[in-house]
N, C-alpha and C positions, 0 to 999 in steps of 0.2 A: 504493500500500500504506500510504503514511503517511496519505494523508487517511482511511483505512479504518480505521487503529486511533485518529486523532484524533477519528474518528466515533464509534467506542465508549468509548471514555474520558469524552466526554461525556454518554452516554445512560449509561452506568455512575453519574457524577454525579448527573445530574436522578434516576435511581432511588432513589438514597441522601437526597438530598435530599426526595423523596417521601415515600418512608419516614420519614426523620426528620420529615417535617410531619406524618406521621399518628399518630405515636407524639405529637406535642407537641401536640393537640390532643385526645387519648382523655380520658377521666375519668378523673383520679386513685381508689384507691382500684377498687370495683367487684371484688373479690377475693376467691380462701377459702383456709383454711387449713386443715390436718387436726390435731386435738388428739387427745390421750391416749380411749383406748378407753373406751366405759363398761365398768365392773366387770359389770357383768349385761345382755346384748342384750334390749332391750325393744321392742314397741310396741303402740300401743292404750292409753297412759299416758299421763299431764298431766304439764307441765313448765312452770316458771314461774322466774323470780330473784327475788331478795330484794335488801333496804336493805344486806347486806354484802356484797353485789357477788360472788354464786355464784349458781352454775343446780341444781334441783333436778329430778329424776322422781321422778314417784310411781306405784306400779301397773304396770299393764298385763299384760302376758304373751309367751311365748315363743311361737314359732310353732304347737308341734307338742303344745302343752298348754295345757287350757283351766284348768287351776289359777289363778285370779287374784291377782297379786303384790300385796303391802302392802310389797314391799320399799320405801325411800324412799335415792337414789344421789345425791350431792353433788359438783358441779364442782367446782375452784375454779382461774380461770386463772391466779392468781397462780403457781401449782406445775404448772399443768397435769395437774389429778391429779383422781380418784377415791376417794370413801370410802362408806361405807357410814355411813346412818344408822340411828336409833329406826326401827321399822316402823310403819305407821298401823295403828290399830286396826281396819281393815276392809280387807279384801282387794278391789281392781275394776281395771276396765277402763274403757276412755272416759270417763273422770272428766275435770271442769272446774278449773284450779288460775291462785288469781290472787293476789299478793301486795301488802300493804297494810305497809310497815313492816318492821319484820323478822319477820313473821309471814306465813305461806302457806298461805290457803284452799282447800281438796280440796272437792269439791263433787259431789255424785250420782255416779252412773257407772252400772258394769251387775258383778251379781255371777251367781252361777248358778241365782237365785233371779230373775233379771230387773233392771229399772229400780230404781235407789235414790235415797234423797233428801240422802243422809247428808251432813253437814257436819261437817268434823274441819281444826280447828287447828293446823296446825303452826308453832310457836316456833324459828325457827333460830338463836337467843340460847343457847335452854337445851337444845334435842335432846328435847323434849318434847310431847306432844298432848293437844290438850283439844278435848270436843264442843262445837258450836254447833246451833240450830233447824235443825231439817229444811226443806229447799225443799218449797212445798205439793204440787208436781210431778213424781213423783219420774222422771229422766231420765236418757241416756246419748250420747254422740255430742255433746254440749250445746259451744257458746262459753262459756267465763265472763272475765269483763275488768272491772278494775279503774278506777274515774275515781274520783278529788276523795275518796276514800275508802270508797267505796264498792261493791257487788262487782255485776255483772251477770249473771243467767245466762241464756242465749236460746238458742232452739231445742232442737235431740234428738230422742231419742226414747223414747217409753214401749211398751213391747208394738208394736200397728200402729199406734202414732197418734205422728202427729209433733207433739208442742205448738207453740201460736203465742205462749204465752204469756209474758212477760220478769219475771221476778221480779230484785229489788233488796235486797241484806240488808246491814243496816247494821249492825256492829259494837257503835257503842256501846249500841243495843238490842236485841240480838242476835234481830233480827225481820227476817223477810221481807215485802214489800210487793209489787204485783203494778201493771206497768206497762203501756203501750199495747203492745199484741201485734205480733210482728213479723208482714211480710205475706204472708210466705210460710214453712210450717215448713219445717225440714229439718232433715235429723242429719251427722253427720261432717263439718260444716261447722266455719269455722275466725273467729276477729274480732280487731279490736287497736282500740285506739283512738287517736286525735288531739286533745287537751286536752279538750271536753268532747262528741265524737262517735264512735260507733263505729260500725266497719264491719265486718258479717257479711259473707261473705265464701264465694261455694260451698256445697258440702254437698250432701245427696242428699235429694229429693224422689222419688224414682221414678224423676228422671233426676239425671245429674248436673248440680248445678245452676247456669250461670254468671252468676247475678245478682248483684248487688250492692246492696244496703243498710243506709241508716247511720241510727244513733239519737242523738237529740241528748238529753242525760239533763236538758240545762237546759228543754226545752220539753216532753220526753216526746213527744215525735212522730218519724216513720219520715220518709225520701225514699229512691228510689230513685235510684243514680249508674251510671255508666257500668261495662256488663257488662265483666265474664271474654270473652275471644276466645272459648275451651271452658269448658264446663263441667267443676268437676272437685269430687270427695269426698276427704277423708282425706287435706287438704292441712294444712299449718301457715300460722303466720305471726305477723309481731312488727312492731313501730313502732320509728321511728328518724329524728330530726332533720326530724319533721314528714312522713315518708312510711308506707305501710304497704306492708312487702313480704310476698309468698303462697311456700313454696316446694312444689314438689313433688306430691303426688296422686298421686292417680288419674285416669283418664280413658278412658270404653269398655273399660275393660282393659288397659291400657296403664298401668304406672306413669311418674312423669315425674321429671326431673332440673330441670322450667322452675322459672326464678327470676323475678318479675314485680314491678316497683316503682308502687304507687299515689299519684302526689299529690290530695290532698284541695282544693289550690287551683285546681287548674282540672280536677279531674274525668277524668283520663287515667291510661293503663295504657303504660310502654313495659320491653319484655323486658331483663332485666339478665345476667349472665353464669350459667350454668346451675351446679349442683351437680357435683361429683366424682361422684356417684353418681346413681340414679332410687332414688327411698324415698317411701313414704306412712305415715301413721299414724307421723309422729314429731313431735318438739317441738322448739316454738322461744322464744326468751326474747330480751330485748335486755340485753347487760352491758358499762357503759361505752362504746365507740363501735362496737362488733361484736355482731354476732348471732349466736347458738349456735343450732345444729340439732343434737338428739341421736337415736339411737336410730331406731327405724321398720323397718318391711318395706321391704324392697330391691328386689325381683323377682317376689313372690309367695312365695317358698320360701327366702327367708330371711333373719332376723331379724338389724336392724345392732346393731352396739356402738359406730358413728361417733359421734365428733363431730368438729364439724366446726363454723369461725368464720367467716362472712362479713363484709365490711368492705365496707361501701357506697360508694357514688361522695362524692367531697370537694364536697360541695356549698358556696357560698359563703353566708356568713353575713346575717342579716339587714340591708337599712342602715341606719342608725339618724338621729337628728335632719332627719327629715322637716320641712320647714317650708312652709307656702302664703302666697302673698302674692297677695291682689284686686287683678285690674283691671276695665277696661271691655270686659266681655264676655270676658274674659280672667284664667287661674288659673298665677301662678306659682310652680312645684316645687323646690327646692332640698335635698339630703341630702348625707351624711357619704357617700368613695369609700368602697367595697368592693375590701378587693386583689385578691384571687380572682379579683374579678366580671370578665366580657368583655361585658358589657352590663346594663342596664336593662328592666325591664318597671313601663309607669303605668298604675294600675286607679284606678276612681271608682267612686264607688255615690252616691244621691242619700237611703242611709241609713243613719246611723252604725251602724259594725261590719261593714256590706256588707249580703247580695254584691256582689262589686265585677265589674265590664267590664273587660279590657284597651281602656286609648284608646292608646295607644301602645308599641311593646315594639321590641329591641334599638337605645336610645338607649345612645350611648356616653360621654356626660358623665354629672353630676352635677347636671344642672339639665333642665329640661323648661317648655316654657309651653304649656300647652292654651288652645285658641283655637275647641274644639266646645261652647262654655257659652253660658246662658243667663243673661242679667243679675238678680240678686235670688232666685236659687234655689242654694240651700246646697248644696254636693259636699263629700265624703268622699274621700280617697284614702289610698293606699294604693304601695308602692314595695317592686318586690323585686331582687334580682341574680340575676343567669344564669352559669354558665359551662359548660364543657363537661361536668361532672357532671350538671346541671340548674339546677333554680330554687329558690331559698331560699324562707324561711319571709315571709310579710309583713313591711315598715316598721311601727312608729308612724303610726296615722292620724294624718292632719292634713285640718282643714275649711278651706272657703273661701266666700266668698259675693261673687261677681262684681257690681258697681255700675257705672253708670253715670256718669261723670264730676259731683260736685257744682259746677252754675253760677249765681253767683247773680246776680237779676234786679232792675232799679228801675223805680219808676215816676219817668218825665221828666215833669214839668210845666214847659210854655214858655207866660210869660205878656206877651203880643206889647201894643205900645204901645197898640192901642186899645182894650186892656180883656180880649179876645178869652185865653182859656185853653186851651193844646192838650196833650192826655195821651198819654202814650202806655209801654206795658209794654213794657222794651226787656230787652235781656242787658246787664250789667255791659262787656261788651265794646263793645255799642252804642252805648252809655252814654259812657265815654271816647274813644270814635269824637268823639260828637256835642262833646265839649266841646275836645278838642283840636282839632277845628274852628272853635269859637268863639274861643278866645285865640288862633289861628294870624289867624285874622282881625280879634279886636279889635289885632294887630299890621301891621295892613295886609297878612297873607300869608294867599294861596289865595283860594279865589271866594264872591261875595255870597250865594251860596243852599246851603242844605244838604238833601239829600234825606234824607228818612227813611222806610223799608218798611214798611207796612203790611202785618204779616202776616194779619191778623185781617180777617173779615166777608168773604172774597174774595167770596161768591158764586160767581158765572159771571166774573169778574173773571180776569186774566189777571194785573194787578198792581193795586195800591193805593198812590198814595205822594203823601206831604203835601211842599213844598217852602215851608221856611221862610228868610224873606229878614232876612238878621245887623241892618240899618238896624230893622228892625220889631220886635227882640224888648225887651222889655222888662227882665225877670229869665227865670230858668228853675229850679228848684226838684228834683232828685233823689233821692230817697228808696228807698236799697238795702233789697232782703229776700232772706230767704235760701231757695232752694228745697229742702224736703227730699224 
């Protein structure tokens, strides 16, 4: 009987012990919280934050009424509260809102009149609105996203046609511009972006759509990245410490609770902890280190007043003082620890900026020596941390360009007693062979004849070698040069 409770005593152990390994290895962070209700259930509205660190909605509509709202609703988490703002001067729906400052651009949407183009101002400074150029396009359902100061709008939809077309409007001339077309339209599709690329994201082509791609606004060109598992419409979604997360949807009919984290650095999708609730057609915004989701269809039959904070997984920081040091055939890596970090991942690219290769990943120091190089061809690297949240943002690149050991070579002239002059292109190493030969012999130590290799003319030859005898030489004359 006692070894039978000394048996579970143990197995009670090892459980708690498990458990306890499994909780010290989860990803910090990866979490939501429920905030103060919106003042007015919305969705089908845009939602964006501003430079004073609050989430704003704009628009949209109640479920059960096609009246389109210009109410305009104010987070602010410091109080965890609700207020009501100025209204916009145009009533819509599916409008695009992206913030540049402390100022927040509304962009097209749908009123009952159809597809609009409107662009209207909001000052979160003063509680005031002013117009801007109409997009030449006018649309609903649309992305808009902010880079480098300037606004994006892609996709939507006008009447039956979905535009392909990306319009760019720049503030300080308050003009629209018309960029490379996205390559596939769609509407109720959602984007964020990552420093200077964005990624649409879903939407609805006729199906729902699970593609993915991204615009790079420095080259004006499209690529396609790694799909949605499903395809899904009338999803949100926000950027955060170099990741883009999707919440929510739709999907065949089906609204969803999925929460989906995108990294941009290596092109993969893994499932994050789901929503407290299923909601489509609500908004999402990044503020400080959390993400707010407000508002949206819950079910199909009814309209939330959630909000609700997500806190992402504690990713570990980038490492910083990347340094490369050449060798022969060989690139040595060296950076600053990361505490976080529970390992390393080494990229190269053979072109600065990248794209970069994983050559090596869950190294556990701070040092690394790649040994898959070619000698005199330039690499680029690149160094991140991992831990159980995921993987940080890039190092500091640092170059390197692998060489070949410098050995430098002389010519030996040995001028033998009957006049007779013998040459020969040797290595500096050679070279000191042949003469500590000499003085060990002009000292009566070691033997009369010294060989020396002919590398050179073998032919069909098997070897070549001149034997010079110490009685016979004369002088000998070496003259170093350097091989570059």
């Amino acid at each position: 009987m006692k070894n039978i409770q000394r048996v579970f005593v143990i197995l009670m152990m090892l459980a708690l012990a498990i458990s306890f390994f499994a909780v010290s290895v989860s990803a910090a962070g990866d979490t939501w919280e429920t905030k103060a209700d919106m003042s007015q259930g919305r969705h089908e509205m845009s939602v964006a934050s501003a430079a004073n660190g609050k989430l704003y909605v704009f628009g949209g509509r109640t479920l059960t009424s096609n009246i389109y709202s210009n109410t305009v609703q104010e987070y602010n988490p410091a109080s965890n509260s609700w207020s009501l703002k100025t209204s916009m001067p145009t009533g819509r729906k599916y409008s695009g809102a992206a913030s540049i400052g402390d100022k927040i651009y509304v962009v097209g949407g749908q009123t009952a009149s159809g597809a609009i183009g409107t662009l209207e101002i909001y000052n979160t400074m003063t509680d005031t609105w002013t117009s801007g150029a109409n997009l030449s396009t006018p649309r609903y359902g649309h992305a808009v996203v902010s880079v480098d100061g300037k606004l994006y709008a892609i996709g939507g939809r006008n009447g039956s046609i979905n535009p392909t077309d990306v319009e760019m409007y720049d503030p300080s001339t308050n003009t629209w511009s018309t960029k490379a077309p996205i390559p596939t339209g769609r509407y109720s599709t959602t984007a964020a972006a990552v420093e200077n690329r964005i990624f649409v994201i879903g939407g609805y082509d006729g199906i729902n759509n699970k593609s993915v791609q991204a615009y790079n606004t420095e080259t004006d060109a499209w690529e396609s990245k790694s799909s949605l598992g499903t395809g899904k419409a009338s999803l949100s979604s926000a950027s955060i410490q170099g990741k883009v997360y999707i919440f929510g949807g739709n999907s065949t009919g089906s609204v969803l609770s999925e929460v989906e984290e995108y990294n941009p650095l290596t092109d993969t999708w893994i499932r994050r902890s789901d929503m407290p609730e299923t909601v489509h057609s609500a908004g999402a915004a990044t503020i400080g280190g959390k993400i707010y989701v407000a508002g949206g269809n819950a079910n199909g039959s009814t309209v939330n007043n959630l909000t609700i904070a997500y806190m992402p997984p504690e990713f570990p920081s980038a490492p910083q003082d990347l340094v490369t040091t050449s060798g022969d055939a060989t690139v040595s890596l060296s950076w600053s620890v990361v505490s976080s970090a529970t390992s390393y991942n080494i990229k190269r690219s053979t072109t600065a900026g990248g794209p970069y290769t994983t050559v090596a990943s869950s190294v556990t120091g701070t040092t690394y020596t790649d040994t898959t190089v070619t000698n005199g061809t330039t690499y680029y690297y690149v160094v991140t941390a991992v831990n159980a949240g995921g993987e940080s943002a890039n190092s500091n690149e640092a170059s390197a360009t692998p060489q070949a050991p410098v050995v430098n070579r002389a010519l030996l002239v040995i001028t033998l007693v009957s006049g007779l002059e013998k040459e020969y292109d040797l290595s500096m190493t050679e070279v000191n062979a042949f003469i500590d030969w000499y003085n060990n012999r002009a000292e009566g130590i070691g033997t009369e004849v010294y060989t020396i290799n002919k590398t050179f003319n073998l032919a069909s030859f098997l070897s070549r070698k001149d034997y010079i005898t110490f009685s016979k030489i004369e002088t000998f004359e070496v003259s170093e040069y350097l091989v570059e």
